[in-house]
N, CA, C and O atoms as a DFTB+ gen file, in Angstrom:
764 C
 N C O
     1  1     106.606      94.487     105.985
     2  2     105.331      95.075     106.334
     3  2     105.381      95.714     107.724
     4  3     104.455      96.471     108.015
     5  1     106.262      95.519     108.534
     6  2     106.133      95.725     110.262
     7  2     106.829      97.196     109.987
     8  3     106.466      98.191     110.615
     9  1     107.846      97.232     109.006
    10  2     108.780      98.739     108.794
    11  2     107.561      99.400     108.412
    12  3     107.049     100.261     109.127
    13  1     107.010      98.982     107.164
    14  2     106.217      99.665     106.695
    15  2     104.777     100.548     107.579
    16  3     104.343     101.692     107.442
    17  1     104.342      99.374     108.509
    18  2     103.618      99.645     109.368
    19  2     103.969     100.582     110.548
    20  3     103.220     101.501     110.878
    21  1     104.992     100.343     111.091
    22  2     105.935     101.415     112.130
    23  2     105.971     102.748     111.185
    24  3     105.133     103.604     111.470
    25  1     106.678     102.965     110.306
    26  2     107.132     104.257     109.402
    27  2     105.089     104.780     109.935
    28  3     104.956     105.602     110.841
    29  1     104.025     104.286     109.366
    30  2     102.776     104.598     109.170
    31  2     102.826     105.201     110.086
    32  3     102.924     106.427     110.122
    33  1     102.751     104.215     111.321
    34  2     101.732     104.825     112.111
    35  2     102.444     105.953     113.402
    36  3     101.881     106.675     114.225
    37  1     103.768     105.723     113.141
    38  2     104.610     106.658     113.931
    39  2     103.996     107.973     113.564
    40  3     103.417     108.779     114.293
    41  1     104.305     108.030     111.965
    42  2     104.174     109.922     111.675
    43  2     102.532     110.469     111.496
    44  3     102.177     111.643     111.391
    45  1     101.612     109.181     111.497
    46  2     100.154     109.661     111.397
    47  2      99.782     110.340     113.018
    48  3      99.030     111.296     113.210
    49  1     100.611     109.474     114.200
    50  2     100.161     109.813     115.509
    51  2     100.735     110.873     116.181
    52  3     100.128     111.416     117.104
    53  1     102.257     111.373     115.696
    54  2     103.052     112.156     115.306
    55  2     102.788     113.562     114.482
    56  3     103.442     114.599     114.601
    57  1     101.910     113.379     113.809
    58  2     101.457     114.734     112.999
    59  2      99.992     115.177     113.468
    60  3      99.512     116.277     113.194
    61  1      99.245     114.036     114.319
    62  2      97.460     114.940     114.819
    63  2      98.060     116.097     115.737
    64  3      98.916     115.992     116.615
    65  1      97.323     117.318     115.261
    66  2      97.693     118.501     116.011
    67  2      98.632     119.322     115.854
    68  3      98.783     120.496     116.190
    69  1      99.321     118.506     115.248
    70  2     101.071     119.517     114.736
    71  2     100.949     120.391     113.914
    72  3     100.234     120.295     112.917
    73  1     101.654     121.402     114.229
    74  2     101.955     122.373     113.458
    75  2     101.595     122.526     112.007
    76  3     100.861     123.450     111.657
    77  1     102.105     121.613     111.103
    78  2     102.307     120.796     109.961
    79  2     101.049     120.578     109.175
    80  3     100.715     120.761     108.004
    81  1     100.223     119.913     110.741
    82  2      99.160     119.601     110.062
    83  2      98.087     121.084     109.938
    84  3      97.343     121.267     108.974
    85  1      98.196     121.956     111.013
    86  2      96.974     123.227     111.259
    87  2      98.090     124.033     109.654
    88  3      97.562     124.855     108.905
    89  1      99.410     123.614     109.475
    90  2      99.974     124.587     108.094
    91  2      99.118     123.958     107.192
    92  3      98.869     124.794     106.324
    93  1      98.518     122.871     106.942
    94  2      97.929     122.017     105.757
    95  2      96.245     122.281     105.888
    96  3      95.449     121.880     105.039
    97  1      95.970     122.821     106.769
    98  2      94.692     123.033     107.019
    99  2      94.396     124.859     107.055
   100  3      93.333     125.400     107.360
   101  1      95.433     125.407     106.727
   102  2      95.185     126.920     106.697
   103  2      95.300     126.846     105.181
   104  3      94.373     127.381     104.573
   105  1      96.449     126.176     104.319
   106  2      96.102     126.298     102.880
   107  2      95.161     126.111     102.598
   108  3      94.608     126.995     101.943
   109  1      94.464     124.968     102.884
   110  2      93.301     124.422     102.415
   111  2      92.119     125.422     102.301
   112  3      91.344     125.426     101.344
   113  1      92.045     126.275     103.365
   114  2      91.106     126.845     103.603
   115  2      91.167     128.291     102.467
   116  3      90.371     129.186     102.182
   117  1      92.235     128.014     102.143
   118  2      92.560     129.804     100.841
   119  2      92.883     129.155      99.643
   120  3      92.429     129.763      98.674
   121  1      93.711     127.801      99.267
   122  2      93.745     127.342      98.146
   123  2      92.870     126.170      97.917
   124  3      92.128     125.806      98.829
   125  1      92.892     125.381      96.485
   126  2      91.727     124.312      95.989
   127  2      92.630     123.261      96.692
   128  3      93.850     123.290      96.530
   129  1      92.078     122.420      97.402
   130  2      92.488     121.517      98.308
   131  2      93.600     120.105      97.602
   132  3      94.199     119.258      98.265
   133  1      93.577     120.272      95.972
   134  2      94.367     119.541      95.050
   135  2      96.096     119.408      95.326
   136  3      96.914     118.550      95.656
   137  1      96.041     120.942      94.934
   138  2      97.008     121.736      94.969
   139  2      97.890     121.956      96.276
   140  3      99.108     122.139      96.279
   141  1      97.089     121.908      97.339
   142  2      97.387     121.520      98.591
   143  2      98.339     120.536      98.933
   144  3      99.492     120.738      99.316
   145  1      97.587     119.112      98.709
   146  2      98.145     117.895      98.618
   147  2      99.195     117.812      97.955
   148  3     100.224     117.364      98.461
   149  1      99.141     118.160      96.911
   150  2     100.297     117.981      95.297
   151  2     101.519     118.321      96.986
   152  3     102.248     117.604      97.672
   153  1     101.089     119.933      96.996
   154  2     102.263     120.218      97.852
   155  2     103.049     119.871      98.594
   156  3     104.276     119.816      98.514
   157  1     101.993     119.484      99.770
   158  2     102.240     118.553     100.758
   159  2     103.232     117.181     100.443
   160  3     104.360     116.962     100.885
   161  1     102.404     116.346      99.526
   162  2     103.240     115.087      98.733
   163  2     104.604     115.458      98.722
   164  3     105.457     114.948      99.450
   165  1     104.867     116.639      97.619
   166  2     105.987     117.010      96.886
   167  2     106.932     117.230      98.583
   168  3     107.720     116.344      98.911
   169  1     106.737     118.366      99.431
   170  2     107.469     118.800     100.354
   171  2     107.738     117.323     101.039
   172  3     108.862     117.192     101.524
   173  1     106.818     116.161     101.140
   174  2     106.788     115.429     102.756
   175  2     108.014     114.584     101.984
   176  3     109.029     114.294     102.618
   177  1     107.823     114.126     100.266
   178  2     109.077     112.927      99.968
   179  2     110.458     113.631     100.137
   180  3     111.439     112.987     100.510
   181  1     110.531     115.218      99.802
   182  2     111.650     115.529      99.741
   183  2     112.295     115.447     101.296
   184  3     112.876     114.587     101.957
   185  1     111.987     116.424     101.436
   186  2     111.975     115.948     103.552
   187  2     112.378     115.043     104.056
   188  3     113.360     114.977     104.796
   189  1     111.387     113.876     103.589
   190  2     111.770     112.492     104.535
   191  2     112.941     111.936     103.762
   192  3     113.726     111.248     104.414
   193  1     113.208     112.135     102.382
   194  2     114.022     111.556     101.801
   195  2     115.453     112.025     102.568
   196  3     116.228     111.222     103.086
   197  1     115.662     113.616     102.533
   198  2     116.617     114.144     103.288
   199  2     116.981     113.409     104.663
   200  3     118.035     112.800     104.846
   201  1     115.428     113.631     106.085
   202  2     115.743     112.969     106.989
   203  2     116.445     111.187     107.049
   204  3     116.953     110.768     108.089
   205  1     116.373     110.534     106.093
   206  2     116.304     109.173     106.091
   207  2     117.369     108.706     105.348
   208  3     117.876     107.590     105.458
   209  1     117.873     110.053     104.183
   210  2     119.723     109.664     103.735
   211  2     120.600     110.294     104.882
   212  3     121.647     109.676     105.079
   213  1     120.345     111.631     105.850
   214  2     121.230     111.917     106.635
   215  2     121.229     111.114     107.969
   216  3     122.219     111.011     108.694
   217  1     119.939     110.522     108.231
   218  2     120.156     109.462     109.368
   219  2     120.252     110.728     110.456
   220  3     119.719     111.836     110.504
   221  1     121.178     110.022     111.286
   222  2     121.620     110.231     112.408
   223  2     122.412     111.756     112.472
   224  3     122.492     112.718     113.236
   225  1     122.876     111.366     111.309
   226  2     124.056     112.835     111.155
   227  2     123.673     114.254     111.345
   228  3     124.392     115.200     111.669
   229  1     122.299     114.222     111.062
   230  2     121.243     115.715     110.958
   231  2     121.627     116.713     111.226
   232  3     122.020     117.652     110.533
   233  1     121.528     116.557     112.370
   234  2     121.893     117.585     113.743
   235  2     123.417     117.786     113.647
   236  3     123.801     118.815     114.202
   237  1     124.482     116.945     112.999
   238  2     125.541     117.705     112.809
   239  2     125.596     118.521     111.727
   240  3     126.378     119.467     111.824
   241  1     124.977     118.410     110.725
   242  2     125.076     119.175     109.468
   243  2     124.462     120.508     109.285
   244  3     124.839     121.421     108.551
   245  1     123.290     120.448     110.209
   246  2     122.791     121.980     110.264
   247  2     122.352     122.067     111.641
   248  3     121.481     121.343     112.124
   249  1     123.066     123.099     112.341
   250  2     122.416     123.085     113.956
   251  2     120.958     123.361     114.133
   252  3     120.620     124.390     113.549
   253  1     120.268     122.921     114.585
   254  2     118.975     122.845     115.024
   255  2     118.491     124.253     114.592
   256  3     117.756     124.599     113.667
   257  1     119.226     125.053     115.688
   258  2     118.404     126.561     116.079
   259  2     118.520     127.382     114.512
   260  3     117.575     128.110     114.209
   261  1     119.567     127.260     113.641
   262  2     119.216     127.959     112.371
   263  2     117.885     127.109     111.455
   264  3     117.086     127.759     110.780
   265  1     117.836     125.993     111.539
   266  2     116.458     125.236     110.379
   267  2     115.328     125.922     111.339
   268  3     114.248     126.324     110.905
   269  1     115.763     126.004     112.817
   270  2     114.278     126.903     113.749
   271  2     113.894     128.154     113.010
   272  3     112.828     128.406     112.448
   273  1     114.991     128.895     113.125
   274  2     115.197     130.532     112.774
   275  2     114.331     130.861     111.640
   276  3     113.371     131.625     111.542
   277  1     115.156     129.768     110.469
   278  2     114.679     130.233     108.822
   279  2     113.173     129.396     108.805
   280  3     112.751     129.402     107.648
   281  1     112.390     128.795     109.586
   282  2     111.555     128.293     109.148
   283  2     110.933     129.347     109.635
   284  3     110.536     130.151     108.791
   285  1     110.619     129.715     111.341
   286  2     110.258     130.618     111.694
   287  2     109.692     131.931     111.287
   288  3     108.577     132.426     111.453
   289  1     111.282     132.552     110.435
   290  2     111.128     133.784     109.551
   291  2     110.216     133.633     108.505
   292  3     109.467     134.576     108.250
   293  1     110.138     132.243     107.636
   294  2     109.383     131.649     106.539
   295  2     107.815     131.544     106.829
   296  3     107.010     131.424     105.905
   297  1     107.450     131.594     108.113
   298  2     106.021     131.270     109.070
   299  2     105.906     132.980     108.457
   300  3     105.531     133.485     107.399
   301  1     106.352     133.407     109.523
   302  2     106.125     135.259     109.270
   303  2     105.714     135.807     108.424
   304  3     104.796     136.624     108.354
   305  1     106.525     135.302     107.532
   306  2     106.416     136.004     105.604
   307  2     105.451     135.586     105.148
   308  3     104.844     136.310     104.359
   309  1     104.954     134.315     105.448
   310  2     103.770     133.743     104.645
   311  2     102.368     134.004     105.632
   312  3     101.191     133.939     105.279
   313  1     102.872     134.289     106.854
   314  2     101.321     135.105     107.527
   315  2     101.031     136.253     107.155
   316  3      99.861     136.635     107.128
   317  1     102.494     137.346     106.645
   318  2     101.780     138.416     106.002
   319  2     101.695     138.677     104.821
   320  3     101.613     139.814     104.357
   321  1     101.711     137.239     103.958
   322  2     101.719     137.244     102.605
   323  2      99.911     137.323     102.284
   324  3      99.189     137.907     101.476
   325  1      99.673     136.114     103.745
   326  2      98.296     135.974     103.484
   327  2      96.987     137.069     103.748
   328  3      95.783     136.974     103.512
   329  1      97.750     138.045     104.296
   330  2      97.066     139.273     104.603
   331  2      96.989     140.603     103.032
   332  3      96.119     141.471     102.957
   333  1      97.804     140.457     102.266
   334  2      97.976     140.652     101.184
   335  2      96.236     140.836     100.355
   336  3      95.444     139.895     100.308
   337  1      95.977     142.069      99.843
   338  2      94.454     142.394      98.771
   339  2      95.050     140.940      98.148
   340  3      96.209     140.532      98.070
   341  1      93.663     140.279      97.701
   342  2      93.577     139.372      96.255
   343  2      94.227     139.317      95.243
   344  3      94.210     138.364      94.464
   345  1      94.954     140.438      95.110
   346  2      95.532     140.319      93.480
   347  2      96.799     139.404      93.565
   348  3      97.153     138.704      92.616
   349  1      97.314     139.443      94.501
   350  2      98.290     138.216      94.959
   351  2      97.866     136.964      94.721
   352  3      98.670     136.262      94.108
   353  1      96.601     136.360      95.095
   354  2      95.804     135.395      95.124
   355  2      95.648     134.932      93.295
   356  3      96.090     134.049      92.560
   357  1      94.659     136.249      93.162
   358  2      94.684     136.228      91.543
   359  2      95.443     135.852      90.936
   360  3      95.225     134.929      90.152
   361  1      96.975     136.590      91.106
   362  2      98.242     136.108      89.939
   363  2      98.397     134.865      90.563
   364  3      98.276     133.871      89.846
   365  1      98.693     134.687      92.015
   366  2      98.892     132.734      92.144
   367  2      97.938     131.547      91.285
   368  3      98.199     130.449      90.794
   369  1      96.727     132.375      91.386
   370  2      95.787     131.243      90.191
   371  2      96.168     131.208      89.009
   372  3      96.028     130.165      88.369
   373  1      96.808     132.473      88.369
   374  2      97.509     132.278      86.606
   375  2      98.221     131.166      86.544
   376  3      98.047     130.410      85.588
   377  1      99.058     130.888      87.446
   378  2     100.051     130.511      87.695
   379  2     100.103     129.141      88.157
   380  3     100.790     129.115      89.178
   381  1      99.664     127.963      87.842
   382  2      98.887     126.799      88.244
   383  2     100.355     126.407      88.984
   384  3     100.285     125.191      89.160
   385  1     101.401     126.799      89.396
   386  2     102.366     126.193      90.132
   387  2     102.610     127.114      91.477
   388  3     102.840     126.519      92.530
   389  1     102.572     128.283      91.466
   390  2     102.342     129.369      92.650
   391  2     102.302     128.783      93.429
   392  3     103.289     128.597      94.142
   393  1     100.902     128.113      93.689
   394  2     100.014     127.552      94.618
   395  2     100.984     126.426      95.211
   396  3     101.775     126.471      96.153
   397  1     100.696     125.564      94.467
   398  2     102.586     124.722      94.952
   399  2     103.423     124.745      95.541
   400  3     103.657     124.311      96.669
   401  1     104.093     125.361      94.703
   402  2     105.425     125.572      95.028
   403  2     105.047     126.711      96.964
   404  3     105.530     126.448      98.064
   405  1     104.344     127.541      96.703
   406  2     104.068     128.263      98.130
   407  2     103.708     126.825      99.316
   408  3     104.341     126.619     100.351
   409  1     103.000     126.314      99.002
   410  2     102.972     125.506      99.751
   411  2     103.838     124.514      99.953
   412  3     104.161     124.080     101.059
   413  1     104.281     124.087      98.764
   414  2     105.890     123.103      99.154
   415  2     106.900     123.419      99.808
   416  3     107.558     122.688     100.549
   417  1     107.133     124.972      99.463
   418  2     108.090     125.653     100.277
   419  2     107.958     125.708     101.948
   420  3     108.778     125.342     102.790
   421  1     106.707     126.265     102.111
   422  2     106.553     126.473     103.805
   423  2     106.286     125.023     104.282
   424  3     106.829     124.801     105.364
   425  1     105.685     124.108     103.833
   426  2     105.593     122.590     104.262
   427  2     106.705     122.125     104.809
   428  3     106.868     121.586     105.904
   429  1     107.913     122.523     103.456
   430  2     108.930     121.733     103.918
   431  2     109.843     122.393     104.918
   432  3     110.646     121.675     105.513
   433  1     109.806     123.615     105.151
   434  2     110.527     124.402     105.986
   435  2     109.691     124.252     107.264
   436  3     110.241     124.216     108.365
   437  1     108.658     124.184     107.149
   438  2     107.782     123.584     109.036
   439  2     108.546     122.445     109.139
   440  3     109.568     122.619     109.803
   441  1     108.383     121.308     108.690
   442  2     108.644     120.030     108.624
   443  2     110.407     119.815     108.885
   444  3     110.907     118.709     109.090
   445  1     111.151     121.039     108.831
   446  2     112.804     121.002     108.888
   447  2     112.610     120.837     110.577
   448  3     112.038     121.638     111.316
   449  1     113.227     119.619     110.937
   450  2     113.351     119.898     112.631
   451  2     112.388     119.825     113.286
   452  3     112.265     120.265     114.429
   453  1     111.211     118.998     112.353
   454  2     110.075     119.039     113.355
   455  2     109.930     117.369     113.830
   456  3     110.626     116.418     113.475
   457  1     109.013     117.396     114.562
   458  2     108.898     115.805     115.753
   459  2     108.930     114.889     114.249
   460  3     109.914     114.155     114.344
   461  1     108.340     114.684     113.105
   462  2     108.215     114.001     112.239
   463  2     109.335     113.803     111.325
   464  3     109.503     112.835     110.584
   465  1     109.901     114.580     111.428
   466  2     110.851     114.428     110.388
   467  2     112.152     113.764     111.453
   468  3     112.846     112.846     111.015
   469  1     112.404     114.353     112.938
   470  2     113.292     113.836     113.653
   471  2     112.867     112.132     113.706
   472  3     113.788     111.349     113.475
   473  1     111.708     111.649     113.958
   474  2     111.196     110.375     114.000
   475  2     111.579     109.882     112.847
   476  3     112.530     109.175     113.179
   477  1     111.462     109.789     111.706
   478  2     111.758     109.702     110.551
   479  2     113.828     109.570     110.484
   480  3     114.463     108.811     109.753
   481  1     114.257     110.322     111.242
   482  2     115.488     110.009     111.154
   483  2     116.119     108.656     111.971
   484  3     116.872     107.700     111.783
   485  1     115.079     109.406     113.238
   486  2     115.494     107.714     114.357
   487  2     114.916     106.558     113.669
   488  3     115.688     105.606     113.556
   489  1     113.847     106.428     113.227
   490  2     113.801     105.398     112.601
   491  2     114.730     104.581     111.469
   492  3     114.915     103.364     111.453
   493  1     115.333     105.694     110.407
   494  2     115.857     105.278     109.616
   495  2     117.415     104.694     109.807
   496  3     118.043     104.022     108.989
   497  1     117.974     105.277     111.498
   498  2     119.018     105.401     112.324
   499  2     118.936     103.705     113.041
   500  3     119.880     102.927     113.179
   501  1     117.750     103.530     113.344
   502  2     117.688     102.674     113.861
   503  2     117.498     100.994     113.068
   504  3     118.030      99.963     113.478
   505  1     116.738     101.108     112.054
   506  2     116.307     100.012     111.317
   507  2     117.893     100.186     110.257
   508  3     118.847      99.471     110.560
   509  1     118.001     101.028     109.231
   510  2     119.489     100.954     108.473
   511  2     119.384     100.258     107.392
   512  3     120.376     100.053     106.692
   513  1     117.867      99.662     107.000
   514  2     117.596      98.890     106.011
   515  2     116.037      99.568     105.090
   516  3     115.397     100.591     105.333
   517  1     115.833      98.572     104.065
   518  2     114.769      99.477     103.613
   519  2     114.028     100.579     103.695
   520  3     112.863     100.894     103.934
   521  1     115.460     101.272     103.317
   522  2     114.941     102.818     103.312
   523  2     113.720     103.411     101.848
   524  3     113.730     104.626     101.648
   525  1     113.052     102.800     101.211
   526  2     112.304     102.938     100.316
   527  2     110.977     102.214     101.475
   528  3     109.948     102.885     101.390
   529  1     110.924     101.703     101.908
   530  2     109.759     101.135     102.408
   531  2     109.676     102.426     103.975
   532  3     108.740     102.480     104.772
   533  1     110.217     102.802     103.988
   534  2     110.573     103.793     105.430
   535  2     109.692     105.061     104.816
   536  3     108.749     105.681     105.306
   537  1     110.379     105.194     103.550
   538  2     110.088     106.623     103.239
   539  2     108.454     106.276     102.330
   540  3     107.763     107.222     101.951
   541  1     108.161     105.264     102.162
   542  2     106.977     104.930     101.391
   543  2     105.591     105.284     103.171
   544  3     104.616     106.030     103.250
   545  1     106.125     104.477     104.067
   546  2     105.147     104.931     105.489
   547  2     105.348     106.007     105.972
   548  3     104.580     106.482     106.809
   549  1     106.402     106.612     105.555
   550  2     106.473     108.143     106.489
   551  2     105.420     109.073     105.720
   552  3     104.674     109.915     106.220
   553  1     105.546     108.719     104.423
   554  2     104.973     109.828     103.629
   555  2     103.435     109.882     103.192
   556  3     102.729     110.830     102.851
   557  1     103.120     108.208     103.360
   558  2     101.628     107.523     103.265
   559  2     101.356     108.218     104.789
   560  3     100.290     108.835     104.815
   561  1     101.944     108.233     105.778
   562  2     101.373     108.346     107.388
   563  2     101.111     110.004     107.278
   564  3     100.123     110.476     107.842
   565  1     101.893     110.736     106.643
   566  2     102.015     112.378     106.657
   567  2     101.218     112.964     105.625
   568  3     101.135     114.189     105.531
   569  1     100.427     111.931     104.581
   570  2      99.280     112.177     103.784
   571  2      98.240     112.062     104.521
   572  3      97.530     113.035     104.775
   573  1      98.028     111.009     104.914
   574  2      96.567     111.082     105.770
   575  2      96.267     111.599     106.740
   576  3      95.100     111.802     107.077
   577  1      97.803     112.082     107.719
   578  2      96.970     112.976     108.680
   579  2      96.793     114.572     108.366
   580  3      96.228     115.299     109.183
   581  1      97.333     115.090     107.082
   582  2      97.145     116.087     106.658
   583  2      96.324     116.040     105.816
   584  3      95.920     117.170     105.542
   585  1      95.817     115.186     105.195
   586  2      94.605     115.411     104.439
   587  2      93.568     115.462     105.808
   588  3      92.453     115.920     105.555
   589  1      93.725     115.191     106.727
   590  2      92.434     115.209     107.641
   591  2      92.415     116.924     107.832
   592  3      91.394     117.590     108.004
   593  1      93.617     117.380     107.767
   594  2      93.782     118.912     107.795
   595  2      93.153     119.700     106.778
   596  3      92.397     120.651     106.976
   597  1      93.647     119.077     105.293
   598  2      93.443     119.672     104.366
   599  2      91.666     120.013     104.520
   600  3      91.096     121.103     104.482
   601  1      91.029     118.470     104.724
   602  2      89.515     118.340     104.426
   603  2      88.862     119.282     105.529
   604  3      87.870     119.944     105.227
   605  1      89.464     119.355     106.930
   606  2      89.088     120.865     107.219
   607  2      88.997     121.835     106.809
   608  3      87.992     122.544     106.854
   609  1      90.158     122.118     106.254
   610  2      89.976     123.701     106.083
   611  2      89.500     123.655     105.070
   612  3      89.264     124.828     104.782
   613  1      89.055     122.784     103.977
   614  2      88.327     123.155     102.604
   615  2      86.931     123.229     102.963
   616  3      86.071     123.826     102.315
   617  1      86.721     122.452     104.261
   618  2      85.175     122.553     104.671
   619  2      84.771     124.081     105.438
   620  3      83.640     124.534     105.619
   621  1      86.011     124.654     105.788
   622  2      86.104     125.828     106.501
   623  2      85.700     126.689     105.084
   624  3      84.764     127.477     105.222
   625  1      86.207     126.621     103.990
   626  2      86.212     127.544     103.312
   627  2      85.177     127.707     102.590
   628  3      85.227     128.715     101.886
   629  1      84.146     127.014     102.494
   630  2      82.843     126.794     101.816
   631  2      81.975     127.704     103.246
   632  3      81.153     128.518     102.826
   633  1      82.048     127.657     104.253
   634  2      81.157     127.973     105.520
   635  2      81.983     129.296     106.203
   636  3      81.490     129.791     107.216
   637  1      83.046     129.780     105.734
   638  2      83.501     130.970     106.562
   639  2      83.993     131.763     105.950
   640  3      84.874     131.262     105.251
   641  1      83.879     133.013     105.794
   642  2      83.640     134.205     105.134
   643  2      85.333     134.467     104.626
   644  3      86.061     134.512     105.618
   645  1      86.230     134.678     103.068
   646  2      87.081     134.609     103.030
   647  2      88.622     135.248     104.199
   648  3      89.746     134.884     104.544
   649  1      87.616     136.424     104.412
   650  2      88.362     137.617     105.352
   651  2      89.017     136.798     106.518
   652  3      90.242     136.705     106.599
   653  1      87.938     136.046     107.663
   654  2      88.098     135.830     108.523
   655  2      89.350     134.607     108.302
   656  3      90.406     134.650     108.933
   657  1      89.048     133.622     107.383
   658  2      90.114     132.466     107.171
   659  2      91.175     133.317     107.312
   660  3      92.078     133.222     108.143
   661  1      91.016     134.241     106.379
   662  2      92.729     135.097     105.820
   663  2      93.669     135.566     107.351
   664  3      94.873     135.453     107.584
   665  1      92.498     136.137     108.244
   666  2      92.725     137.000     109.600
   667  2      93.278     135.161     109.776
   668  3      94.318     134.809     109.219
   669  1      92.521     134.255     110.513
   670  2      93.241     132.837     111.346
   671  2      93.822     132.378     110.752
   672  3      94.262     131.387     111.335
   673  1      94.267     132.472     109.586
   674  2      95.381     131.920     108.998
   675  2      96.442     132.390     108.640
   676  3      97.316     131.990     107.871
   677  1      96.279     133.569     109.449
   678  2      97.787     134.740     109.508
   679  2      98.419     134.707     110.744
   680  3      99.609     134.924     110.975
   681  1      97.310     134.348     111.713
   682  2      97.407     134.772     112.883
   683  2      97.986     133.335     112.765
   684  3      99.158     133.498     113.104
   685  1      97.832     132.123     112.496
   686  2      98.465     130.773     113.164
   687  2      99.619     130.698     111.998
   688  3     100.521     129.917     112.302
   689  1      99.763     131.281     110.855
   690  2     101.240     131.337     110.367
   691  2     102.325     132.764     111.928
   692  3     103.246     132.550     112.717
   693  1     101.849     133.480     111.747
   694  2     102.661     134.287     112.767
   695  2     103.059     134.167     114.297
   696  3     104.006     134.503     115.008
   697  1     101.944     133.565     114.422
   698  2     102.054     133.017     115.746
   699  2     102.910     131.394     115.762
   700  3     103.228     131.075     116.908
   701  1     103.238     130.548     114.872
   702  2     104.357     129.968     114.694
   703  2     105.386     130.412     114.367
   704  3     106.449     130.116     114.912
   705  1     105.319     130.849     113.845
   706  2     106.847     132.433     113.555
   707  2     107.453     132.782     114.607
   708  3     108.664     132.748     114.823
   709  1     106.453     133.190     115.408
   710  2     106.980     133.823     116.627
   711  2     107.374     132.715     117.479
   712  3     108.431     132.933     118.071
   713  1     106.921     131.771     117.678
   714  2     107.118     130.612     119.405
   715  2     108.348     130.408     119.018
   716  3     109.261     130.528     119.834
   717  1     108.659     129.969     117.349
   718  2     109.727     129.133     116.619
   719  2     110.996     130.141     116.452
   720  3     112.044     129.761     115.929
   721  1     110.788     131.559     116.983
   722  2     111.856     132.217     117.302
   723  2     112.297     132.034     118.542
   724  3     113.455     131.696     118.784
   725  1     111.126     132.308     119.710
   726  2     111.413     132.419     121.074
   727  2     111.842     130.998     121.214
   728  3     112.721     130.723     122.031
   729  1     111.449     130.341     120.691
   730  2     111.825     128.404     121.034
   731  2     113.514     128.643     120.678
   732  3     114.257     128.376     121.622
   733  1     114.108     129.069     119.543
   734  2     115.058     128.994     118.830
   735  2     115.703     129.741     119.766
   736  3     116.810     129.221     119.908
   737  1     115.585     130.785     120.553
   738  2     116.389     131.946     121.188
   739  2     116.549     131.212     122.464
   740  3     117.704     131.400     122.847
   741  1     115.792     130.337     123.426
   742  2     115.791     129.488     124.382
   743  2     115.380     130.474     125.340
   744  3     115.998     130.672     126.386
   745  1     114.281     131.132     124.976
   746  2     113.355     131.908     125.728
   747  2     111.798     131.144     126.337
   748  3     111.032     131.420     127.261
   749  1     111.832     130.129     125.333
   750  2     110.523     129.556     125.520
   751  2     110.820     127.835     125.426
   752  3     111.662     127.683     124.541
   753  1     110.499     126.727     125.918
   754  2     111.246     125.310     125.784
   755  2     109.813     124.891     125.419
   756  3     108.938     124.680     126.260
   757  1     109.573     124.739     123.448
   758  2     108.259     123.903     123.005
   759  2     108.127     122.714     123.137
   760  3     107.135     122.015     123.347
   761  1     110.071     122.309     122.895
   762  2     109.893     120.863     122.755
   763  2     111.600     120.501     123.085
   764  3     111.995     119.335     123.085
């Protein structure tokens, strides 16, 4: 219970404000807040599962500044995906997995190299044991503080005019795009 409890409350205190979480709170605000989650879920087990079988090794297997680069570029694409007429939107609703999978994808590519997922490794680096109970609190801790995201922006989206979400939720996909280049180029020191 103490792993279990550590894994919790590391990545819940770990994710208020993060990146991760304002990415889970811009879907919310353009997709049905279900679909969101599904995502989220799906991206956070794969993720932590990754961070918590490579341990320690991480950082030798893929250098930092490329998981920066391609997530970065991945921020970009999906800020001007979201600028995109409706009919984009439209065919993603045919498509009851679109929605998903778009969001599983950029979830898990924020989440490559980010404070949560590195925590998630030290932890799993450090304890070396019940790694099912590790990855059961990382992923319970990275639900609830993104559902606090999600339940924003779905409350955003009932009270703010579609346009404007679309405009701040391009602008905070691109504007992570961008830091997560200059961060990556060692022009800018985020973290």
């Amino acid at each position: 219970m103490v792993i279990f409890s550590t894994a919790f409350l590391m990545v819940v205190l770990a994710e208020m404000g993060d990146k991760t979480q304002l990415l889970a709170m811009a879907f919310a605000a353009k997709y049905p807040w279900k679909k969101v989650m599904l995502g989220v879920l799906f991206a956070t087990i794969v993720n932590h599962f990754i961070a918590i079988a490579a341990g320690i090794y991480l950082n030798t297997l893929v250098p930092q500044h490329i998981v920066e680069i391609v997530a970065s570029i991945a921020f970009i694409v999906f800020g001007l995906w979201i600028l995109k007429d409706d009919k984009l939107e439209d065919e993603a609703e045919k498509n009851r997995f679109s929605v998903f999978w778009t969001v599983a994808i950029a979830f898990f590519l924020a989440e490559m190299g980010d404070k949560t997922q590195l925590a998630t490794v030290a932890l799993s680096a450090q304890i070396g044991t019940d790694l099912l109970v590790i990855l059961l609190g990382t992923t319970i801790g990275m639900l609830v503080a993104d559902g606090i995201g999600i339940a924003l922006g779905a409350a955003l989206h009932k009270y703010v005019p579609d346009k404007i979400i679309k405009k701040v939720a391009s602008f905070i996909f691109i504007l992570f795009g961008v830091l997560g280049i200059l961060n990556s180029m060692g022009i800018l020191n985020l973290y």
